[in-house]
Biotite code that builds the C-alpha atoms (Angstrom):
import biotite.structure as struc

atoms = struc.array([
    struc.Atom([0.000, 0.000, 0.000], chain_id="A", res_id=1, res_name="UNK", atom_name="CA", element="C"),
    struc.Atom([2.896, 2.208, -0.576], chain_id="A", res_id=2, res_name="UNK", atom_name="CA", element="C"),
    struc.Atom([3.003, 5.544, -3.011], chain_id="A", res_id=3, res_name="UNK", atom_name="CA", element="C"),
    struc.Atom([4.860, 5.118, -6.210], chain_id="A", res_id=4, res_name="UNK", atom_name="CA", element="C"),
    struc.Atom([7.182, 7.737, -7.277], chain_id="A", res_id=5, res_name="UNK", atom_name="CA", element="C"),
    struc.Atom([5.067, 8.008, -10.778], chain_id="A", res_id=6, res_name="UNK", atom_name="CA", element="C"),
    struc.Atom([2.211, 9.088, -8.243], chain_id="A", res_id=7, res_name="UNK", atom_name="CA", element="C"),
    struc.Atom([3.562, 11.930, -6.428], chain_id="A", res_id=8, res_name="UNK", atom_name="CA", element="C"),
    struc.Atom([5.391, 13.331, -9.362], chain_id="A", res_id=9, res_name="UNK", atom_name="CA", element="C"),
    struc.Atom([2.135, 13.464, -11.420], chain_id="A", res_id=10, res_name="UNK", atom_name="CA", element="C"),
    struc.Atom([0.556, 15.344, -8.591], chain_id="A", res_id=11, res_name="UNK", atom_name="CA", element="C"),
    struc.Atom([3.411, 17.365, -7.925], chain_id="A", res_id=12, res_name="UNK", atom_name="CA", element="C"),
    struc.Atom([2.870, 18.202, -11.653], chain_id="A", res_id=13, res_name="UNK", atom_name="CA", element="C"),
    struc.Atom([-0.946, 18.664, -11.328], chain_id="A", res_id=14, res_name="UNK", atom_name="CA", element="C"),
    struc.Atom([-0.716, 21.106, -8.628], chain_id="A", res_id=15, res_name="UNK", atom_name="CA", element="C"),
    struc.Atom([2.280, 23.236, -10.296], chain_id="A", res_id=16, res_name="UNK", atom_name="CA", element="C"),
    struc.Atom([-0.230, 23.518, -13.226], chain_id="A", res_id=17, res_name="UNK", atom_name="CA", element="C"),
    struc.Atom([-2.988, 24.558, -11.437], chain_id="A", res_id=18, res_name="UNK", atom_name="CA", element="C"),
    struc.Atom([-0.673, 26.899, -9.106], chain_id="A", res_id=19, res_name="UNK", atom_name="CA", element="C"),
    struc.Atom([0.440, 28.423, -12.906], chain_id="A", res_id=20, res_name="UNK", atom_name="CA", element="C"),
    struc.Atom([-2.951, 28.351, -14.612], chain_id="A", res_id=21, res_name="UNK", atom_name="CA", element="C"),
    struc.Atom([-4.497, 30.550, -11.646], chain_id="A", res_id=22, res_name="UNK", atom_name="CA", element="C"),
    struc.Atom([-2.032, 32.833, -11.423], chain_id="A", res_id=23, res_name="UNK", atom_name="CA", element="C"),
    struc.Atom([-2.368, 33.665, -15.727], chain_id="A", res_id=24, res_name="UNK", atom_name="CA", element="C"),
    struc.Atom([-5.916, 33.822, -14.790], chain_id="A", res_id=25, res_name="UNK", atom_name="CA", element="C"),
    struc.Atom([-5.265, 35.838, -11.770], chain_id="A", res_id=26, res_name="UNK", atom_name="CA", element="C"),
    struc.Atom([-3.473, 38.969, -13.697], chain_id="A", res_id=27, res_name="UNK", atom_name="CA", element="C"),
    struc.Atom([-6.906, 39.967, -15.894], chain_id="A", res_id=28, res_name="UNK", atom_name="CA", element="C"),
    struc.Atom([-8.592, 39.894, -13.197], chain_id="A", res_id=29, res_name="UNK", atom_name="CA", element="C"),
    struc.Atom([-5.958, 42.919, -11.146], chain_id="A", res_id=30, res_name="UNK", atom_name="CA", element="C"),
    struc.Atom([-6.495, 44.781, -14.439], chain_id="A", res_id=31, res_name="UNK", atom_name="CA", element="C"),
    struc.Atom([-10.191, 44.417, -14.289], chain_id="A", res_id=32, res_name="UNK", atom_name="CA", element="C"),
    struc.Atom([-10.231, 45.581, -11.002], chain_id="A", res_id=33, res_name="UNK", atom_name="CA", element="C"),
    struc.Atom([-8.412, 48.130, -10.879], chain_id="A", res_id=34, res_name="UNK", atom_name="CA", element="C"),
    struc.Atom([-10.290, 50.331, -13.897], chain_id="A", res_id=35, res_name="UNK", atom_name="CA", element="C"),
    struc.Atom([-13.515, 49.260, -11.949], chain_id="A", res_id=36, res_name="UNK", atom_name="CA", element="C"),
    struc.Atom([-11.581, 51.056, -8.787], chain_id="A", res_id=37, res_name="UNK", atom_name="CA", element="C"),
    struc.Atom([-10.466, 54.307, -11.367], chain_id="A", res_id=38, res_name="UNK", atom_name="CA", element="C"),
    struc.Atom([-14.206, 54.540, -12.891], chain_id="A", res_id=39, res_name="UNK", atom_name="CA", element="C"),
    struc.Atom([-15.549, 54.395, -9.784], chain_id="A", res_id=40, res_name="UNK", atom_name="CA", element="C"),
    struc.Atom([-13.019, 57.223, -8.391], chain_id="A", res_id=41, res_name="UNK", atom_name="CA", element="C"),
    struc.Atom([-13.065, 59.070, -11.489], chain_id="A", res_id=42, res_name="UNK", atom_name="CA", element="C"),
    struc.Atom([-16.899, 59.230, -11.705], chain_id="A", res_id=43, res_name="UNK", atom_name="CA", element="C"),
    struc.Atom([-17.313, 60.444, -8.210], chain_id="A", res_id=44, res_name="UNK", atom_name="CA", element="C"),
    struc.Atom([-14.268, 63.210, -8.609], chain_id="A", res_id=45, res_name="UNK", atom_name="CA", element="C"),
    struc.Atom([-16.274, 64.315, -11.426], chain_id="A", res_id=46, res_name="UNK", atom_name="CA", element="C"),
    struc.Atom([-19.402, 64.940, -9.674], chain_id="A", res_id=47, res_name="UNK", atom_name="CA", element="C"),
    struc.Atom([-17.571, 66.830, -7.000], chain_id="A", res_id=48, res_name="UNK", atom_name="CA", element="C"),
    struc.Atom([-16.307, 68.992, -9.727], chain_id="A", res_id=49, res_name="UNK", atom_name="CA", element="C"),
    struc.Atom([-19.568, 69.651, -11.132], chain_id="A", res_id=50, res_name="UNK", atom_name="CA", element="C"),
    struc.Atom([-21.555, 70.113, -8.040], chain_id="A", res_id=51, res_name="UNK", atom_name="CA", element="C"),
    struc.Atom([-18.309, 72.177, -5.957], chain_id="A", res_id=52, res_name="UNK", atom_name="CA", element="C"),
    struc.Atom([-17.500, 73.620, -9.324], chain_id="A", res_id=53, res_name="UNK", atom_name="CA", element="C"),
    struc.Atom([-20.412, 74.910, -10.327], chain_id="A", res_id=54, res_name="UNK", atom_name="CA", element="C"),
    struc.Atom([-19.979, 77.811, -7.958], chain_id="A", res_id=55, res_name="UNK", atom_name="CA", element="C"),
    struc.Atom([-17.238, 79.198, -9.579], chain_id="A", res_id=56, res_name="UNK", atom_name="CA", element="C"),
    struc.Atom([-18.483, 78.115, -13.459], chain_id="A", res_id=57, res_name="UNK", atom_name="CA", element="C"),
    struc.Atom([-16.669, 75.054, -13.933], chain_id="A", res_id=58, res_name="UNK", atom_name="CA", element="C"),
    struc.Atom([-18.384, 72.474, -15.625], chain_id="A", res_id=59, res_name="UNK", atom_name="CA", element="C"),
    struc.Atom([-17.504, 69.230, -17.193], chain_id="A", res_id=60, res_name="UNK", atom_name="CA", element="C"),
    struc.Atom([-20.580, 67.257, -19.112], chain_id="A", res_id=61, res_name="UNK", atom_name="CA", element="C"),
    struc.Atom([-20.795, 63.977, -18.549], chain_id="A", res_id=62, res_name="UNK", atom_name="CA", element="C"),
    struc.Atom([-20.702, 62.208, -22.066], chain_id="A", res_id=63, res_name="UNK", atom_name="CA", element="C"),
    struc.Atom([-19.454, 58.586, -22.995], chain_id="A", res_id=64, res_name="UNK", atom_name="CA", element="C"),
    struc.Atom([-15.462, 60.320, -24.143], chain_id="A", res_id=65, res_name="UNK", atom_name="CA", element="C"),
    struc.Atom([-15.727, 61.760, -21.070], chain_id="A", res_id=66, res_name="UNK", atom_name="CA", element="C"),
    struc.Atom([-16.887, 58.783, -18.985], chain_id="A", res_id=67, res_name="UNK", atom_name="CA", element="C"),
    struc.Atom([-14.044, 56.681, -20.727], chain_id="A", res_id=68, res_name="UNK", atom_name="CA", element="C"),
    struc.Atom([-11.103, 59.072, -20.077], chain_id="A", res_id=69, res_name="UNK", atom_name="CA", element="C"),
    struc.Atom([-12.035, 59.876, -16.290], chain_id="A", res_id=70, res_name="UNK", atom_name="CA", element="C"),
    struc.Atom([-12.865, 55.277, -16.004], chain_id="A", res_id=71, res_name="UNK", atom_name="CA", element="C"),
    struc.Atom([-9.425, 54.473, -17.583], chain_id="A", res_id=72, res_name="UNK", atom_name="CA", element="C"),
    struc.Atom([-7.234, 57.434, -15.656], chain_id="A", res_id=73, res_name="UNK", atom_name="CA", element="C"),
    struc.Atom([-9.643, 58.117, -12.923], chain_id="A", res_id=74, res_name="UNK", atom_name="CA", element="C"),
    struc.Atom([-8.589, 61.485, -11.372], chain_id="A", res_id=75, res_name="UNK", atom_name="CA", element="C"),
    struc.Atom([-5.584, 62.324, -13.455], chain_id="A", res_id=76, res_name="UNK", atom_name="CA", element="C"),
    struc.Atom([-8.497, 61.847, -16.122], chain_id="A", res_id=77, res_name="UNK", atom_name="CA", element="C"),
    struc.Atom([-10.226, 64.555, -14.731], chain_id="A", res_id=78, res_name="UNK", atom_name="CA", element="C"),
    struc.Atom([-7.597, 66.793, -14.105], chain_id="A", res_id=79, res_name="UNK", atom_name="CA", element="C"),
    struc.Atom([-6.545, 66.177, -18.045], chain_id="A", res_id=80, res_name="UNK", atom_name="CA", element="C"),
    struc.Atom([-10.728, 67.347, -18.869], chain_id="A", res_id=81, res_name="UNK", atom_name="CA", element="C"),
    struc.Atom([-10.703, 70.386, -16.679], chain_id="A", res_id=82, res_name="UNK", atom_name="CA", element="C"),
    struc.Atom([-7.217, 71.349, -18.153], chain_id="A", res_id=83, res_name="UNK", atom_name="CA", element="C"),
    struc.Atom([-8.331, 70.947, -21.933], chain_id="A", res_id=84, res_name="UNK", atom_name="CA", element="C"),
    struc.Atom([-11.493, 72.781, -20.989], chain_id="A", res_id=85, res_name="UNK", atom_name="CA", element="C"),
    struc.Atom([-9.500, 75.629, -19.891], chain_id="A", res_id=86, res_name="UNK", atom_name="CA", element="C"),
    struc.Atom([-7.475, 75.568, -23.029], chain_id="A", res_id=87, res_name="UNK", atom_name="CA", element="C"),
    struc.Atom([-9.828, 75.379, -25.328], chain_id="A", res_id=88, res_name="UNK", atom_name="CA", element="C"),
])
């Protein structure tokens, strides 16, 4: 009733796999999370900029270019909007 070595080395193998095939899988998932985490942030810092700003004038409208730039760089996104709207 003894192990064989063929035993343990194909488990030994099975379990490096599945310690490799998680992490590959495990790396999307970071990305995914973290532009969830910079939309989130970047849609709330641009609500604070249109409801603080709107004392003082400063407006940025919330359409889908917008919503995409302030999701993928969250508040340097924002920053980057309020600058071009000055410029232009």
């Amino acid at each position: 009733m003894g192990f064989e070595l063929s035993i343990i080395l194909a488990y030994a193998f099975g379990l490096i796999l599945l310690y490799m095939i998680g992490w590959v899988l495990l790396i999307p998932i970071k990305l995914i999370m973290r532009l969830i985490w910079n939309g989130v942030i970047g849609g709330i810092m641009l609500l604070l900029v249109n409801f603080i700003g709107g004392m003082w004038g400063i407006y940025i409208a919330i359409n889908p270019i917008n919503a995409l730039v302030t999701g993928f760089l969250g508040v340097p996104g924002v920053i980057l909007l309020l600058l071009l709207q000055y410029i232009l």
